[in-house]
N, C-alpha and C positions, 0 to 999 in steps of 0.2 A: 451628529457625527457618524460617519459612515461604517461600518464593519467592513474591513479590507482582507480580501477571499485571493485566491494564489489557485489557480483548475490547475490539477494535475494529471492528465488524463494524453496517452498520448495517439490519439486520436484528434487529428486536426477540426474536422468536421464538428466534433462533440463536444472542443474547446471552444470555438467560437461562436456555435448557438449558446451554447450557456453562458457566456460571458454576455452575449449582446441582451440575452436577456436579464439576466443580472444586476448589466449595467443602468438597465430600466426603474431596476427599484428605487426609490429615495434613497432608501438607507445603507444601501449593501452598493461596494464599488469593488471593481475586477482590478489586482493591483500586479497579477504576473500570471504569463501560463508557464506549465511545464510540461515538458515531453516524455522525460524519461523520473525513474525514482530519485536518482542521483540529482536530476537538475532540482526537484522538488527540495532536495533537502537544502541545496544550496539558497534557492530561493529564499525560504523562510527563514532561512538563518541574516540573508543579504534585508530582505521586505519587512521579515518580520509581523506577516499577516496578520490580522484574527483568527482567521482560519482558513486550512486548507482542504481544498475537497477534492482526494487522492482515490485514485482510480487503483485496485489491488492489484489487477494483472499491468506490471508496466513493465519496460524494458530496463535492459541493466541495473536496474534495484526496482526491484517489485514495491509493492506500496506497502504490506506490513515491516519489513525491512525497513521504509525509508519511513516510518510513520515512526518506528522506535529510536529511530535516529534523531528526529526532528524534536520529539519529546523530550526524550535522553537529554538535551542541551538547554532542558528547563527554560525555556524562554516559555514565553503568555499563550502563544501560538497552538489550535486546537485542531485536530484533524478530523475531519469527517470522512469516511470510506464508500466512495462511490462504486458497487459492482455489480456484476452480473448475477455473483454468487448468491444462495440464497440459505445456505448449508452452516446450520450451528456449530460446527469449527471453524468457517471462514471468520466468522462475526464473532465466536472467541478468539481467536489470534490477533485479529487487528483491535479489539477491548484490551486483548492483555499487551497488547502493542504499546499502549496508549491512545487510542482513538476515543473520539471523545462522540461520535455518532455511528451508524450505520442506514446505509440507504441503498434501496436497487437501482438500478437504470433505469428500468422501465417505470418506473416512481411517477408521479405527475411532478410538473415545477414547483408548484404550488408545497408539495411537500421539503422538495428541497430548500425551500425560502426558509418555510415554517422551523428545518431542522437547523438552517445557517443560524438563524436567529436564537434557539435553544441554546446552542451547543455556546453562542457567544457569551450566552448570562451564565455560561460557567456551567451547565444541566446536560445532561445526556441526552442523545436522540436513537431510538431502536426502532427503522419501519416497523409497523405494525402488520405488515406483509410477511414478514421473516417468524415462521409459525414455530412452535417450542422455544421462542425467547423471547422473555419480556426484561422489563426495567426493573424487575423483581429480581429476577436471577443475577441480573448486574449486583445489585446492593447488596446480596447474600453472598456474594463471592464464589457463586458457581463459575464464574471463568477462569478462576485461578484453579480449578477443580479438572479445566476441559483440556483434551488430550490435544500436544501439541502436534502442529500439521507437518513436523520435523523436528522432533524431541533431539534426537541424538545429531545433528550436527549446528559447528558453528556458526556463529554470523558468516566468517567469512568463506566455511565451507557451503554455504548456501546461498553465497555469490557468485563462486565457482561454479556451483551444480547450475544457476542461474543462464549464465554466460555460454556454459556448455553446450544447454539445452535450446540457446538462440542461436547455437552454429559457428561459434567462437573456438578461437585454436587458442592454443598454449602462448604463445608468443601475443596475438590480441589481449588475454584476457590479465595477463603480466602488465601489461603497456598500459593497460586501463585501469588497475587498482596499483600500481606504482609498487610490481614484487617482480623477485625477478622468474624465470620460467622455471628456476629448478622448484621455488615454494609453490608456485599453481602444479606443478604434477606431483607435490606431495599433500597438498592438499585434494589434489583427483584423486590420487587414491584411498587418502585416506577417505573419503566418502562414499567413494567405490564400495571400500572395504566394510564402512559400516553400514551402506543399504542392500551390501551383497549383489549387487546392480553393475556389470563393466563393460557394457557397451554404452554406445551413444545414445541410441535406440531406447534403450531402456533408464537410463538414465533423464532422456527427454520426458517421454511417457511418464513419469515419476513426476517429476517438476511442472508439468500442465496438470496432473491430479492435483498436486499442492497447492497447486494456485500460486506457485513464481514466476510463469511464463502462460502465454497461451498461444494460441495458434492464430490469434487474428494478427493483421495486417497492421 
């Protein structure tokens, strides 16, 4: 029986090598891609994967975001975090997400098979690339310990900040989470207000540090 994977990565290019390779294995079948975090969550909730192997920097809902979401709705569905990052707060946020792996990009395949495979019998995966964190610290509960990459705002003030920082106005970012424009500019401020940050400029800046947006293409 096959383990059924959902690439969430929105980069075209990087969905489709992985998938055709993938699709190579016996056991492992490509059952959806996604583009952005929001299609991810819809997916898994529609497919119902094994697992999802979600890329952190995504558009319109970043991957820790959509990883919490995915979890949050208790279905069997397990997520792996595909990124560039390699920094022990990225890899605690998406654990305390609920992610059930971490892996780099520049990874070999071979690793990623090995971790689709782990994470499916229910075990955690932690490249062994990512230095200062092992599977040890996972079971101790050192992530529930690590500082969050956005302690003080909401879920959905850090879709906001999200949205903003991809060049979205008031009126797009209303239209796209189903609020009206007076709640997106009280929730800009309020975010504003708690990272003491009221430009764009700097509020972009913030959210590529974070790891909710990046600057690639």
């Amino acid at each position: 029986m096959s383990i059924k994977i959902v690439l969430a990565d929105d980069h075209k290019m990087m969905r489709e090598g992985l998938s055709s390779l993938l699709n190579q294995q016996g056991d492992i079948s490509v059952v959806g891609h996604a583009v952005n975090g929001r299609e991810a969550v819809l997916l898994a909730q529609k497919l119902e994967p094994d697992v999802v192997v979600m890329d952190v920097s995504m558009p319109d809902l970043n991957g820790i975001d959509a990883t919490r979401q995915i979890v949050s709705r208790r279905c069997q569905t397990k997520v792996i975090a595909l990124s560039m990052h390699s920094d022990r707060q990225f890899v605690a946020e998406m654990l305390r997400a609920g992610a059930s792996g971490y892996l780099l990009k520049d990874s070999a395949f071979e690793e990623l098979t090995s971790a689709i495979r782990t994470v499916a019998r229910d075990e955690t995966y932690i490249a062994p690339k990512i230095s200062g964190f092992s599977l040890d610290d996972y079971g101790n509960n050192t992530v529930a310990n690590e500082p969050l990459l956005s302690p003080r705002l909401t879920d959905r003030e850090r879709q906001v900040l999200q949205m903003i920082a991809e060049g979205k106005g008031t009126k797009e970012i209303a239209a796209d989470l189903s609020l009206s424009a007076k709640t997106v500019e009280t929730h800009r401020q309020h975010l504003m207000d708690k990272l003491e940050m009221y430009t764009v400029a700097e509020l972009t800046k913030y959210a590529i540090r974070e790891g909710l947006t990046s600057l690639d293409d």
